[in-house]
C-alpha positions, 0 to 999 in steps of 0.5 A: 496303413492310415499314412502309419507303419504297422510299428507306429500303429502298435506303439500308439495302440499303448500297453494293451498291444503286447499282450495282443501281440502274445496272444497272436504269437501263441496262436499262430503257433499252437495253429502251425503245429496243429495243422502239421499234426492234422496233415500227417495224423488223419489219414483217409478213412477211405483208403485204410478201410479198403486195405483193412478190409484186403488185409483181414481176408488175407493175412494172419492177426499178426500181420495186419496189426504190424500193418496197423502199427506202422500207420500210426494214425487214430484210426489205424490205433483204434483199428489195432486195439480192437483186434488186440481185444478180439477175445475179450468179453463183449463189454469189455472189447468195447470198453477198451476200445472206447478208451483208445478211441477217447485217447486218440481223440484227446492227442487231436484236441491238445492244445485246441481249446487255447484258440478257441481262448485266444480267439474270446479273449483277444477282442476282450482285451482289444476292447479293454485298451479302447475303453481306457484310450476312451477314458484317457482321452476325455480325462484330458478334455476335462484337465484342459476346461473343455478347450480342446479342437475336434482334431484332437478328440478326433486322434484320441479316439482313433487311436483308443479304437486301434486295439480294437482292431488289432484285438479282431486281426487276432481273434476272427483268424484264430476262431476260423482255425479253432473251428476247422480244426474242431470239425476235423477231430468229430469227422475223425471220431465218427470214422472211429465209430464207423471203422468199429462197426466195420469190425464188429461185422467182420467179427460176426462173419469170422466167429473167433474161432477164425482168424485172419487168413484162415478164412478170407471174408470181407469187412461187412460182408455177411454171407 
């Protein structure tokens, strides 16, 4: 790049590029590790609803909260705490279950907000390092009696200006992952909202009387 290796780019970049390359090593892996948890957590709404929806009409309490369990996603844990409650007052079924959906959703946003720390923090600090090339560089103007060819201004600058650039390398990658990953927690949370609702209008068809497997209505069916 510029007729440099990226080392060299680094090096001229002075003091402020390790903390860049910190921010980038953190970032690439709390990314990682985020997006692992994503592909084997989420789940398709879609698919656990139909079976959900199989399972309710066929099978005892029991069987469909081991089912339940086994899954291990968000929606499958907040699936299995509202039927865990189904005695419960009202008030309080949803309460609990509201506090199982929150605590899902905290185990999803774990550790997100560091990008999205990373990703403000980066160009600020990129900037920081470009401001004191800046400021080292017409330091040296000033030491020399203003002698100093448009070649070497030139190199000061453009090496001032690195950590900006490597500052956004980090941050407009980081930012994009924070705000993918962002919109998937809320696409999963409303799906908790919308699975609840299935629920409550299975509940109203199958009074408590009636469980699983004794009388085989689908979820929203209101016959």
């Amino acid at each position: 790049m510029w007729g440099y290796t990226l080392n060299d780019l680094f090096l001229r970049g002075g003091f402020v590029m390790y903390p860049l390359l910190v921010c980038s090593v953190i970032a690439v892996c709390i990314a990682a590790e985020r997006i692992i948890v994503f592909l084997f957590l989420s789940g398709s709404y879609q698919q656990l609803s139909s079976q959900l929806d199989g399972r309710l009409g066929s099978g005892t309490l029991k069987e469909v909260r081991d089912w339940l369990q086994k899954r291990r996603t968000p929606l499958a844990g907040v699936a299995d705490c509202y039927l865990a409650n189904l005695g419960r007052p009202i008030k309080l079924r949803d309460e609990l279950v509201g506090q199982c959906a929150s605590q899902q959703v905290s185990l999803l946003e774990r550790r997100l907000s560091w990008l999205s720390v990373i990703g403000h923090l980066a160009p600020m600090i990129g900037l920081l390092g470009t401001v004191w090339g800046l400021v080292d560089a017409f330091h040296q103007i000033e030491a020399q009696g203003g002698n100093v060819q448009p070649g070497d201004l030139a190199s000061g600058i453009w090496q001032a200006l690195l950590t900006t650039v490597f500052g956004l390398i980090v941050a407009l990658p980081t930012l994009a992952i924070y705000h993918f990953l962002d919109n998937r927690v809320a696409a999963i949370t409303l799906q908790m909202e919308w699975l609840v609702a299935e629920l409550n209008a299975w509940l109203d068809s199958n009074p408590p009387s009636a469980t699983p497997g004794q009388t085989a209505v689908k979820m929203g069916d209101d016959s």
